[in-house]
NUFIMAR-638434 format. One record per residue (C-alpha): residue in one letter; z negated, y, x. Coordinates in Angstrom, 3 decimals. Layout:
N
<zanu><type>A</type><up>Z</up><north>Y</north><east>X</east></zanu>
...
***
This chain:
274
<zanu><type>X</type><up>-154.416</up><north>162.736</north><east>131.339</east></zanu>
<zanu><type>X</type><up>-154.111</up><north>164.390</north><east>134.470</east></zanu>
<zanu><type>X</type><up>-150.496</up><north>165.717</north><east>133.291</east></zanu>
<zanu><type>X</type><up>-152.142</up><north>167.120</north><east>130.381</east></zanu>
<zanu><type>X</type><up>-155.127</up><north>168.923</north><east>132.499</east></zanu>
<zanu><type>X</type><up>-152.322</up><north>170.356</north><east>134.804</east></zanu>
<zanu><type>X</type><up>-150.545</up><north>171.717</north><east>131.723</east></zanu>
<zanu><type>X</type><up>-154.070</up><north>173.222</north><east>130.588</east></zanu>
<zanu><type>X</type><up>-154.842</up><north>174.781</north><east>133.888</east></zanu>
<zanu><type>X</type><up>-151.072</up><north>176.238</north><east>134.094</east></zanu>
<zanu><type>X</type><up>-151.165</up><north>177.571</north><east>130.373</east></zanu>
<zanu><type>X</type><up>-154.452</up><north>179.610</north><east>131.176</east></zanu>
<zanu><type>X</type><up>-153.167</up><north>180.598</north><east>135.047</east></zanu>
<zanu><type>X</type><up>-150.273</up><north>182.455</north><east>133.071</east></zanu>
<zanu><type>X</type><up>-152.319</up><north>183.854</north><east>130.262</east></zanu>
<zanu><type>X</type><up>-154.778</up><north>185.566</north><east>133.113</east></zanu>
<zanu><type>X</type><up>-151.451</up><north>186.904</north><east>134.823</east></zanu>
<zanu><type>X</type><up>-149.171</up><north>188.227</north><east>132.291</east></zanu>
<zanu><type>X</type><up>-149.649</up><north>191.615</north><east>133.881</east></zanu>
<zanu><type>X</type><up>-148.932</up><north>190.777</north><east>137.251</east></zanu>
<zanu><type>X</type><up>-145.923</up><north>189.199</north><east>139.273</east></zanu>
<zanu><type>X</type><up>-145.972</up><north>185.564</north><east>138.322</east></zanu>
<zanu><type>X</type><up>-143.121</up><north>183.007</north><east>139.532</east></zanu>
<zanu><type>X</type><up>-143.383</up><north>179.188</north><east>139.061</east></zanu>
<zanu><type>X</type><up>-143.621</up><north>179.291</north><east>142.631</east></zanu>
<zanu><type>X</type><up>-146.668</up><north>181.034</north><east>141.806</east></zanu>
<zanu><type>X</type><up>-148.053</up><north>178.714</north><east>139.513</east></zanu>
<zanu><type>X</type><up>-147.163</up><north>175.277</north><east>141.069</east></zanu>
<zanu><type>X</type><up>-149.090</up><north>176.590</north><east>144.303</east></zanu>
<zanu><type>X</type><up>-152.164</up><north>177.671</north><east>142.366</east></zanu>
<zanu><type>X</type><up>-151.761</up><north>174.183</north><east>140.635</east></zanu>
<zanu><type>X</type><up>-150.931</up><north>172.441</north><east>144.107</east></zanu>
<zanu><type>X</type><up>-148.233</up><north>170.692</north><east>142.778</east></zanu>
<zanu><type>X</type><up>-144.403</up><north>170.515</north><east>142.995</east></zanu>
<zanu><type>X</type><up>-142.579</up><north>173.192</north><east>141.377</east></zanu>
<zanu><type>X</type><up>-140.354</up><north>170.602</north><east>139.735</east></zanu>
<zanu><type>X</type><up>-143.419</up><north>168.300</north><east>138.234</east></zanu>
<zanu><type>X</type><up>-144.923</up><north>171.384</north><east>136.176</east></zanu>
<zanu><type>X</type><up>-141.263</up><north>172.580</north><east>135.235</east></zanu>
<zanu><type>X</type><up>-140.206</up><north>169.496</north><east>133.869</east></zanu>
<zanu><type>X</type><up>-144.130</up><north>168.496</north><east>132.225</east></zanu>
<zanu><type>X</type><up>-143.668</up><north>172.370</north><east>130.391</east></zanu>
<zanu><type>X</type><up>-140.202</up><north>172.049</north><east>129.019</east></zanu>
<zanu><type>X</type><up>-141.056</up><north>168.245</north><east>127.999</east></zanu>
<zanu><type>X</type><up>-144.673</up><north>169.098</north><east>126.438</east></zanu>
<zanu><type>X</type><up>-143.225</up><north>172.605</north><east>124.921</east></zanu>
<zanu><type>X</type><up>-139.937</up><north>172.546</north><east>124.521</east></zanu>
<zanu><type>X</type><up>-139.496</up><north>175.686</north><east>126.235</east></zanu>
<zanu><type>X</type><up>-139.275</up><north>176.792</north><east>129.725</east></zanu>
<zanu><type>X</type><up>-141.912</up><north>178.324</north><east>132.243</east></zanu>
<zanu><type>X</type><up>-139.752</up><north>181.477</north><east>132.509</east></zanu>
<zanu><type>X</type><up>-139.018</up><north>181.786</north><east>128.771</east></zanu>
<zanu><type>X</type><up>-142.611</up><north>181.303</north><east>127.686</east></zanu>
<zanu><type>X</type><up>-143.780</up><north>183.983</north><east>130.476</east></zanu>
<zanu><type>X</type><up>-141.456</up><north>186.493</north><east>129.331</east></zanu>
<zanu><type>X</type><up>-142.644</up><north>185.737</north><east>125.024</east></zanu>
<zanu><type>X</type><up>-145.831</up><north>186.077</north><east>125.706</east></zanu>
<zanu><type>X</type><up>-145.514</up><north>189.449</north><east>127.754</east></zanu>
<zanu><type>X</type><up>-143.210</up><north>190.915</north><east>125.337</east></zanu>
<zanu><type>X</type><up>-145.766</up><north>189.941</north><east>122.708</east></zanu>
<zanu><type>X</type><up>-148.531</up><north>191.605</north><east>124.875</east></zanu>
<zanu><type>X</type><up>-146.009</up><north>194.252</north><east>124.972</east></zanu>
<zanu><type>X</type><up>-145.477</up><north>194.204</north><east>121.005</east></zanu>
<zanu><type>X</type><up>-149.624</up><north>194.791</north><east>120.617</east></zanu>
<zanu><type>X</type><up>-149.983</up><north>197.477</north><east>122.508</east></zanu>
<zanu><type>X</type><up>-146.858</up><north>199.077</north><east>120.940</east></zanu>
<zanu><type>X</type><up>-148.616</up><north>198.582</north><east>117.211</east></zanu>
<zanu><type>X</type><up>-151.896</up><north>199.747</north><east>118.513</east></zanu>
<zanu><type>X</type><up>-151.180</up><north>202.810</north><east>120.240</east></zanu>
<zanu><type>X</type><up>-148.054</up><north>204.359</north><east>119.179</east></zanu>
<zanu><type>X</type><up>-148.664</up><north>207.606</north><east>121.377</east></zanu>
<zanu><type>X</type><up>-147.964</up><north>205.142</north><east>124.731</east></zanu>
<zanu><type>X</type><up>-144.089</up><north>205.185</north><east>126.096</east></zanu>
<zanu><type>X</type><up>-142.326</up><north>202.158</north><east>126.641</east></zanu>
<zanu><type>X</type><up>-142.340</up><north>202.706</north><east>130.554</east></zanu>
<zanu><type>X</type><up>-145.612</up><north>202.947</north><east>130.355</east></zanu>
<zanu><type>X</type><up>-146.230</up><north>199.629</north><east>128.483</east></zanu>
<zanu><type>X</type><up>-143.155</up><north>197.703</north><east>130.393</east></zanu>
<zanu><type>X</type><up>-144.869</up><north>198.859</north><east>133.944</east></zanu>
<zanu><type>X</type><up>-147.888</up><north>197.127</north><east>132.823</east></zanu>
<zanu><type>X</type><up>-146.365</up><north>193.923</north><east>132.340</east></zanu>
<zanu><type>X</type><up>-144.460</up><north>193.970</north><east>135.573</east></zanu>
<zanu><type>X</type><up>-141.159</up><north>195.961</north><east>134.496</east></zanu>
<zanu><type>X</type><up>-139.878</up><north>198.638</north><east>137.016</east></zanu>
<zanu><type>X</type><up>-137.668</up><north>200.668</north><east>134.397</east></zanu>
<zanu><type>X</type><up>-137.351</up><north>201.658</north><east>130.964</east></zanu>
<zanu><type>X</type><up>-133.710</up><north>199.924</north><east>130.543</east></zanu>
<zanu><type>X</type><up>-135.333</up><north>196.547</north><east>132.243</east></zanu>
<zanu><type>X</type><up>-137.839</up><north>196.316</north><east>129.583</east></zanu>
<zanu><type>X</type><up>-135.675</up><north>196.825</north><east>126.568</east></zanu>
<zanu><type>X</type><up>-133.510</up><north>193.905</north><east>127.663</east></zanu>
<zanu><type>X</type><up>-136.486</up><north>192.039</north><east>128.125</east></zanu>
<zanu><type>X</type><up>-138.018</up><north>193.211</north><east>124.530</east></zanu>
<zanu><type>X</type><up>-134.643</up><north>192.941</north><east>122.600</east></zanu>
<zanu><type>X</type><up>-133.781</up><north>189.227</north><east>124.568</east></zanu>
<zanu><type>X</type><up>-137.076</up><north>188.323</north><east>122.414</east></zanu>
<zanu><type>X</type><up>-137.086</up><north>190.397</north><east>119.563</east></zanu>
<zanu><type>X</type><up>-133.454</up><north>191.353</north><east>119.028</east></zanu>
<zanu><type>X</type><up>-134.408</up><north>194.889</north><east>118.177</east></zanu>
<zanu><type>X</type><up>-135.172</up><north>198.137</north><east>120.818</east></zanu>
<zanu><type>X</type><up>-138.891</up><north>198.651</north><east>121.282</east></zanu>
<zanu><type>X</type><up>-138.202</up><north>201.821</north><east>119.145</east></zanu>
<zanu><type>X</type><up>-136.987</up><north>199.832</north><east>116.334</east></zanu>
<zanu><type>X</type><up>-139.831</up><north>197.631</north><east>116.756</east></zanu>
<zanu><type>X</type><up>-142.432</up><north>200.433</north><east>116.296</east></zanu>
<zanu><type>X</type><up>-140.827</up><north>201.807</north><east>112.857</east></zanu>
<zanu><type>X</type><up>-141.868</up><north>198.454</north><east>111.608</east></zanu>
<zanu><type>X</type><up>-143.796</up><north>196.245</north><east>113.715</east></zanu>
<zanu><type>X</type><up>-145.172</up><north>194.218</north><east>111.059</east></zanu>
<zanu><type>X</type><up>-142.001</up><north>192.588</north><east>110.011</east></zanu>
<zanu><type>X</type><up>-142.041</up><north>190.743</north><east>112.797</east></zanu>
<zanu><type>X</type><up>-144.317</up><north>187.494</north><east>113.478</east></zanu>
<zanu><type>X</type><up>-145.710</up><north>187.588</north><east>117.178</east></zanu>
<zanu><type>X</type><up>-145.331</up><north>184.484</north><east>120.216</east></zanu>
<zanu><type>X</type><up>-148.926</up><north>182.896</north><east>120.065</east></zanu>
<zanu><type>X</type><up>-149.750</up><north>181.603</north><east>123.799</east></zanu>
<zanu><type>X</type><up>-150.173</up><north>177.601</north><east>123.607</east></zanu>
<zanu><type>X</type><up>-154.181</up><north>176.675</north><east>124.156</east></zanu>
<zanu><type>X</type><up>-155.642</up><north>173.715</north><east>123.970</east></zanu>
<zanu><type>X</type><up>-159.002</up><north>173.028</north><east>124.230</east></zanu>
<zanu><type>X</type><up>-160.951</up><north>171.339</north><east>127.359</east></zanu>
<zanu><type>X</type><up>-163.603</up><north>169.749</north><east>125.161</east></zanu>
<zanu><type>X</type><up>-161.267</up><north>167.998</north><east>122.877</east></zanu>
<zanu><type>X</type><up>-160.189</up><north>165.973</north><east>126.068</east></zanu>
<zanu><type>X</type><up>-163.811</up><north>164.540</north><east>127.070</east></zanu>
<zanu><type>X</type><up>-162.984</up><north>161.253</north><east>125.744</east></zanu>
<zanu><type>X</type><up>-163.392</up><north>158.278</north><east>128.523</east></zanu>
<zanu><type>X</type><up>-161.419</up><north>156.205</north><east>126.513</east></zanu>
<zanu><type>X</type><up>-158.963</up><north>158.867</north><east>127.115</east></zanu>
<zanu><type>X</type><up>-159.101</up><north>158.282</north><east>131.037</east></zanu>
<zanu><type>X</type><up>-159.199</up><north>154.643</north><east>131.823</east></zanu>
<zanu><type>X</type><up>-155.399</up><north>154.072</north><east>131.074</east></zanu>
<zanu><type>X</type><up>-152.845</up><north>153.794</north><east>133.916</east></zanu>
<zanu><type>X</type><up>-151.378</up><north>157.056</north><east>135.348</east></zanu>
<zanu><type>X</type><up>-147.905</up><north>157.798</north><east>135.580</east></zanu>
<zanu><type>X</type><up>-146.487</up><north>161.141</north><east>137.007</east></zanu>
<zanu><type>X</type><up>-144.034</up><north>162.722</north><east>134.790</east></zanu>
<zanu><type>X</type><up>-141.383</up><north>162.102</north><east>137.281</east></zanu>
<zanu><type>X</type><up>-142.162</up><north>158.543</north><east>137.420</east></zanu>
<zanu><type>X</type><up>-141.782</up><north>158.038</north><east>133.051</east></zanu>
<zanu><type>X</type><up>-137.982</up><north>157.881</north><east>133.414</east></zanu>
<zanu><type>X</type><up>-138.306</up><north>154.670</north><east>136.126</east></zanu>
<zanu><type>X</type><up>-140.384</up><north>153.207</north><east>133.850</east></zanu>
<zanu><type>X</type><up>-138.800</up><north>153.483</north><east>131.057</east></zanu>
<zanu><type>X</type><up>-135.215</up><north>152.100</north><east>132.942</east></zanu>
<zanu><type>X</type><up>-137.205</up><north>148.896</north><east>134.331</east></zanu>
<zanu><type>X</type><up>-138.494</up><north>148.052</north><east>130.732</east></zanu>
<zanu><type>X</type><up>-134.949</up><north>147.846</north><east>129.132</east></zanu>
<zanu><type>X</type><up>-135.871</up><north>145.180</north><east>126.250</east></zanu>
<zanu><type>X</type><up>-139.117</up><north>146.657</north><east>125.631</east></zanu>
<zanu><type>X</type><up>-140.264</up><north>148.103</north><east>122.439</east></zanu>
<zanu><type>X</type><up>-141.261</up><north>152.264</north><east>122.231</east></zanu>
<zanu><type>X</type><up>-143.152</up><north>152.778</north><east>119.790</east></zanu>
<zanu><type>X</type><up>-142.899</up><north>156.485</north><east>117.809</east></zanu>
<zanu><type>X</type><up>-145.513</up><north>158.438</north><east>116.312</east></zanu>
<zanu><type>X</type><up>-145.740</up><north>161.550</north><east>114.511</east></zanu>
<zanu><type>X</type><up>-147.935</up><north>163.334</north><east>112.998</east></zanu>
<zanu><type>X</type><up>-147.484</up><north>164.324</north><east>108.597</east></zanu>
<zanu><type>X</type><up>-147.989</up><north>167.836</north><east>107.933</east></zanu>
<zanu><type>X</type><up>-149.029</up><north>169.452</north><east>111.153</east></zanu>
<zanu><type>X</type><up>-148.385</up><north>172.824</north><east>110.112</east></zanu>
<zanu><type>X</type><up>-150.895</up><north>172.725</north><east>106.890</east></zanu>
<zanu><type>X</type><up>-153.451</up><north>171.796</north><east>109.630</east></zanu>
<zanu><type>X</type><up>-152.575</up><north>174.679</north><east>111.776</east></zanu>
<zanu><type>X</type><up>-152.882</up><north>176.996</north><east>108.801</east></zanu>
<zanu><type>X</type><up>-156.552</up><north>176.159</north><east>108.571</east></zanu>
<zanu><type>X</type><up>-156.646</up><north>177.136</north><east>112.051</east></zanu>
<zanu><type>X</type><up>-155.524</up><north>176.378</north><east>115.503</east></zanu>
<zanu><type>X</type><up>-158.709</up><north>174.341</north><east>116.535</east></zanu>
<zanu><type>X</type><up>-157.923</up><north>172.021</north><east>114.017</east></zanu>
<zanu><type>X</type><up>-154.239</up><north>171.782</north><east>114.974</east></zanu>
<zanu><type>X</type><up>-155.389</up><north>171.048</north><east>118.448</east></zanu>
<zanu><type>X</type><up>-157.614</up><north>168.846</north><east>117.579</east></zanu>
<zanu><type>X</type><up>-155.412</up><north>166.834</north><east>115.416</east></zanu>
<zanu><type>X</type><up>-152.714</up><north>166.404</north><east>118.180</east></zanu>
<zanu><type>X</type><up>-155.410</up><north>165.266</north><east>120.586</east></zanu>
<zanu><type>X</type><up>-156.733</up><north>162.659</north><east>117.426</east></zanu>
<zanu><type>X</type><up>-153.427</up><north>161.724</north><east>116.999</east></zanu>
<zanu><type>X</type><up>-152.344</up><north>160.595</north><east>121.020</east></zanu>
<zanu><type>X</type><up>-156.356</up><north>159.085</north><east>120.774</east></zanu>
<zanu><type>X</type><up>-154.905</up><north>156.977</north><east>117.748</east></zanu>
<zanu><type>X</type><up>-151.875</up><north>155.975</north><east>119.576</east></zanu>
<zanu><type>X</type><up>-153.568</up><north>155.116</north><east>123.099</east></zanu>
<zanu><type>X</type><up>-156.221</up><north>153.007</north><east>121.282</east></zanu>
<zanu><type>X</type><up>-153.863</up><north>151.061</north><east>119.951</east></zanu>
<zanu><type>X</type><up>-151.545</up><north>150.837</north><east>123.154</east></zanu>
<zanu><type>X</type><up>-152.164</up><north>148.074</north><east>125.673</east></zanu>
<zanu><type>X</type><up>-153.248</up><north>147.763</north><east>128.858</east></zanu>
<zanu><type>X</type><up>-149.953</up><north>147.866</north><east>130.438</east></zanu>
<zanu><type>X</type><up>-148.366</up><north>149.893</north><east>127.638</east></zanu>
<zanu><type>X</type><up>-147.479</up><north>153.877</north><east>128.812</east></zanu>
<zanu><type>X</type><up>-148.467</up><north>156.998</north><east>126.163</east></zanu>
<zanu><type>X</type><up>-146.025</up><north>159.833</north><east>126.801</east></zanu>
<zanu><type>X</type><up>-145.553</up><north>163.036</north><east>124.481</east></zanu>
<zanu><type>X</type><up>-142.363</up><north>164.509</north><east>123.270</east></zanu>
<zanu><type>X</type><up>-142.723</up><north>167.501</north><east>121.124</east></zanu>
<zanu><type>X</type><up>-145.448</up><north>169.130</north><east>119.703</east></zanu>
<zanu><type>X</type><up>-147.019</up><north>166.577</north><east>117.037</east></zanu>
<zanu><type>X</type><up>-144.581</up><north>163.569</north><east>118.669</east></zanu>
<zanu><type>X</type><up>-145.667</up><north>160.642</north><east>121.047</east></zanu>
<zanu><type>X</type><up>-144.379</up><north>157.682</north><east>122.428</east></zanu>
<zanu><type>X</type><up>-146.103</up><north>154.290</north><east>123.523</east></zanu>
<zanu><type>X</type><up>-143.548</up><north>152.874</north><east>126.009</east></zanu>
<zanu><type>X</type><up>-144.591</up><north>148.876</north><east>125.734</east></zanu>
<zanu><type>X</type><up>-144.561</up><north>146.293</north><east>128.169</east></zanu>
<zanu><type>X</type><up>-143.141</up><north>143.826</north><east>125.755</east></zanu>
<zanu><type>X</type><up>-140.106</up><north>142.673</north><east>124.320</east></zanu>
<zanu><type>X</type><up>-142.053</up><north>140.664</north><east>121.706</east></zanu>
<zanu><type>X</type><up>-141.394</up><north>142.219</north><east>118.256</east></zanu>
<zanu><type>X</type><up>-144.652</up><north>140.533</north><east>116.655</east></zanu>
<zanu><type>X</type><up>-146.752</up><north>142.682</north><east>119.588</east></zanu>
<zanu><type>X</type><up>-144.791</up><north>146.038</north><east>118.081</east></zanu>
<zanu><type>X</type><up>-145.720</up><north>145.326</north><east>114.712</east></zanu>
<zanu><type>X</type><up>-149.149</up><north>144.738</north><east>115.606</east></zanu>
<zanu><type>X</type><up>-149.415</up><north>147.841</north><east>117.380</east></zanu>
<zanu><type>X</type><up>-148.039</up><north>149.988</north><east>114.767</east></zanu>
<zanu><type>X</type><up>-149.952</up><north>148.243</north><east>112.416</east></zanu>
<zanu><type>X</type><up>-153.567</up><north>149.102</north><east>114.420</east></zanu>
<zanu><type>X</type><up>-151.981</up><north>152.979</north><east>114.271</east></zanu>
<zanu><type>X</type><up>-151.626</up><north>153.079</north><east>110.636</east></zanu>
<zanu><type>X</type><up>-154.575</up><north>151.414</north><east>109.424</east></zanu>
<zanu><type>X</type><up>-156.424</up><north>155.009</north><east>111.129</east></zanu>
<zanu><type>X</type><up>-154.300</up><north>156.779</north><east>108.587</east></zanu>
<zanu><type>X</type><up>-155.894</up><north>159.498</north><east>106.196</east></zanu>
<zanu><type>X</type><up>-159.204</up><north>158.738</north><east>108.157</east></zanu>
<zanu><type>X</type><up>-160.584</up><north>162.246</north><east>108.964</east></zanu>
<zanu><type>X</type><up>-161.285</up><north>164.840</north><east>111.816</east></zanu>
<zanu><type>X</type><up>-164.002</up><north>167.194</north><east>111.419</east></zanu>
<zanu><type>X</type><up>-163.416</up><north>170.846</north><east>112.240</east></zanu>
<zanu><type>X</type><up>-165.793</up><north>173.598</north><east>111.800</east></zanu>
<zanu><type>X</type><up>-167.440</up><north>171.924</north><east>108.714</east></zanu>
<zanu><type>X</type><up>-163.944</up><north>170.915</north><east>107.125</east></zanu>
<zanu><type>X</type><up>-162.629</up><north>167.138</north><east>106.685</east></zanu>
<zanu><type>X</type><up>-159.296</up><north>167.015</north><east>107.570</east></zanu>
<zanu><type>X</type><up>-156.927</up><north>163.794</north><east>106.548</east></zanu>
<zanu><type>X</type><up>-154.593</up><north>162.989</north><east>109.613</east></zanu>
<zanu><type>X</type><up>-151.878</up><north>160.732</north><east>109.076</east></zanu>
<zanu><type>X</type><up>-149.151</up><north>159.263</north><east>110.910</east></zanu>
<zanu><type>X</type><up>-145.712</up><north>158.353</north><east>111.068</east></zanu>
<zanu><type>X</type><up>-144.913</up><north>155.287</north><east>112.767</east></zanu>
<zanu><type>X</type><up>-141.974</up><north>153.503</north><east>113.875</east></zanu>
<zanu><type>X</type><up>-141.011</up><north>150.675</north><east>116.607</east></zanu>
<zanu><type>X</type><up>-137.878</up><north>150.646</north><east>118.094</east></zanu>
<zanu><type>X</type><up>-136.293</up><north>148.293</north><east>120.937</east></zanu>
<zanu><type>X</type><up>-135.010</up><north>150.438</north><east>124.009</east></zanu>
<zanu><type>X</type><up>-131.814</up><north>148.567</north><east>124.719</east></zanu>
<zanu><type>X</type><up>-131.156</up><north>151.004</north><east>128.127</east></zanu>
<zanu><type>X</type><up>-127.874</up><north>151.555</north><east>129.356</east></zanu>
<zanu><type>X</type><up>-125.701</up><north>151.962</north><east>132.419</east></zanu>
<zanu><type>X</type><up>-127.562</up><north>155.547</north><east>132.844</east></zanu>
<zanu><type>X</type><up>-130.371</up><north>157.174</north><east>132.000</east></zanu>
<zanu><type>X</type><up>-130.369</up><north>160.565</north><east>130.401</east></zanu>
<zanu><type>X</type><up>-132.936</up><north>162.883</north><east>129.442</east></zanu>
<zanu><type>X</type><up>-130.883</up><north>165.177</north><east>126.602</east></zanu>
<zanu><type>X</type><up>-129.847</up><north>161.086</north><east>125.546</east></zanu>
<zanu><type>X</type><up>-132.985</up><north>159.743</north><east>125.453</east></zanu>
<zanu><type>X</type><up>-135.382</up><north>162.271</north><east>123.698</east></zanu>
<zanu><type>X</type><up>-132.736</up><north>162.868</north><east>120.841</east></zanu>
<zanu><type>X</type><up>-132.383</up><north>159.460</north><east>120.520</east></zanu>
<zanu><type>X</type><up>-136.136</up><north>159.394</north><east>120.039</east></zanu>
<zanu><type>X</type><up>-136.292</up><north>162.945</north><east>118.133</east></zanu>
<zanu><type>X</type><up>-133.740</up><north>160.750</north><east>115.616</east></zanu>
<zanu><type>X</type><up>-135.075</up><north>157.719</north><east>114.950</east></zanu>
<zanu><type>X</type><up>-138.472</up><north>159.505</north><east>114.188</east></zanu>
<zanu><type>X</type><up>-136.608</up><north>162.284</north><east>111.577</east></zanu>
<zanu><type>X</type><up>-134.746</up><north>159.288</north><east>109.651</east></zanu>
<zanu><type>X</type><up>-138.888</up><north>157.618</north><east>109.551</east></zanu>
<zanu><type>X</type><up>-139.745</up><north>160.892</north><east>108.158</east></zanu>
<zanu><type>X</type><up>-136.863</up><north>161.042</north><east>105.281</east></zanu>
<zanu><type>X</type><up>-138.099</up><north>156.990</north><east>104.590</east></zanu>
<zanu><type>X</type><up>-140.945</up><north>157.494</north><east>104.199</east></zanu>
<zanu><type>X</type><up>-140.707</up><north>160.763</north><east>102.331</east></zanu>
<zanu><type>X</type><up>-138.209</up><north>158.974</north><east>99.758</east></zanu>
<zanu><type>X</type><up>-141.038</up><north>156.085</north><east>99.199</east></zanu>
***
């Protein structure tokens, strides 16, 4: 959990300073932590990188106060989000947008806006949530290399979006449900580690294919039970599958997470076809 309150803390340290001079320098200090640890626990937890999502969200700042007050130039806008030049922020704008800031403003409403990622702090007060052993991000791939043999097992949540269309509290609030599901039913020894937005992995300290199918069993049985979100009952259901992680002479990120990104897409089409 403490990866996850780091994540929190950097996500709002870059919404607060979207108009200044921000580096990941910047925000690992503020964070007092490596630059490296929050790089790698950003691109991992959102698939993007620091620099990527800095620029979005400013060029979606930028993109509101365009619509809003039409009579403002461009250098005048780009300035405010830490651009020295006209020509700087178009690159910027169109890198995002693929379209001028000009072109933007003739229609701005054809085009849906970068949301910044939030999740909230009281959806986390969960001891249960706390008590399980801690491993650095940098630490998961050592891990996962000295339990060749072991079973991972893969969870993912059924029609995330849906949720999110009621509204983002209840998306959040689903994807913290959904890891709650998943490290309830992990063991003592057993390693919970997310890998997209709705995805997680239990990384098992067993070989033993009866303790997998237990596990995955306790996950699903929590299936269509409901969260509660501003007066509405929400089913949440999961995908589940257990597979063996046979390792290998190395150890690859891009390898690993597609490998994992697969297995849970072909549980999706299975279960789909059912």
């Amino acid at each position: 959990m403490e990866n996850l309150e780091l994540l929190i803390e950097a996500l709002e340290f870059i919404e607060k300073n979207l108009a200044s001079t921000m580096k990941t320098e910047s925000i690992s200090s503020h964070l007092h932590c490596s630059k490296s640890t929050i790089e790698k626990l950003f691109k991992y937890v959102n698939n993007i990188s620091i620099r990527d999502y800095i620029i979005r969200r400013r060029m979606t700042k930028a993109s509101e106060e365009i619509s809003r007050n039409p009579e403002r130039s461009f250098l005048d806008i780009g300035m405010e989000y830490g651009y020295g030049s006209s020509e700087a922020f178009t690159r910027a704008f169109q890198s995002v947008w693929q379209v001028s800031p000009s072109e933007f403003r003739k229609n701005p409403s054809a085009f849906a806006l970068f949301p910044g990622y939030r999740i909230d702090r009281e959806l986390l007060e969960d001891k249960k949530m706390t008590d399980r052993k801690k491993v650095d991000i940098s630490e998961l791939y050592d891990c996962i290399k000295e339990r060749k043999g072991c079973f991972l097992i893969l969870g993912d949540i059924k029609g995330l979006i849906p949720i999110n269309e009621i509204s983002r509290k209840a998306g959040d609030l689903a994807i913290i449900t959904a890891m709650k599901r998943m490290e309830q039913a992990a063991g003592a020894e057993d390693i919970v580690f997310r890998i997209g937005g709705d995805e997680f992995v239990i990384l098992t300290n067993s070989s033993d294919e009866d303790y997998a199918k237990s596990t995955c069993e306790e996950i699903l049985s929590h299936n269509d039970e409901c969260i509660s979100c501003d007066g509405k009952e929400i089913p949440l259901t999961l995908y589940v599958k257990a597979v063996r992680y046979e390792g290998g002479t190395t150890l690859r990120y891009a390898d690993l997470f597609t490998m994992l990104h697969s297995e849970l897409s072909e549980e999706f089409k299975r279960q789909s076809s059912v």
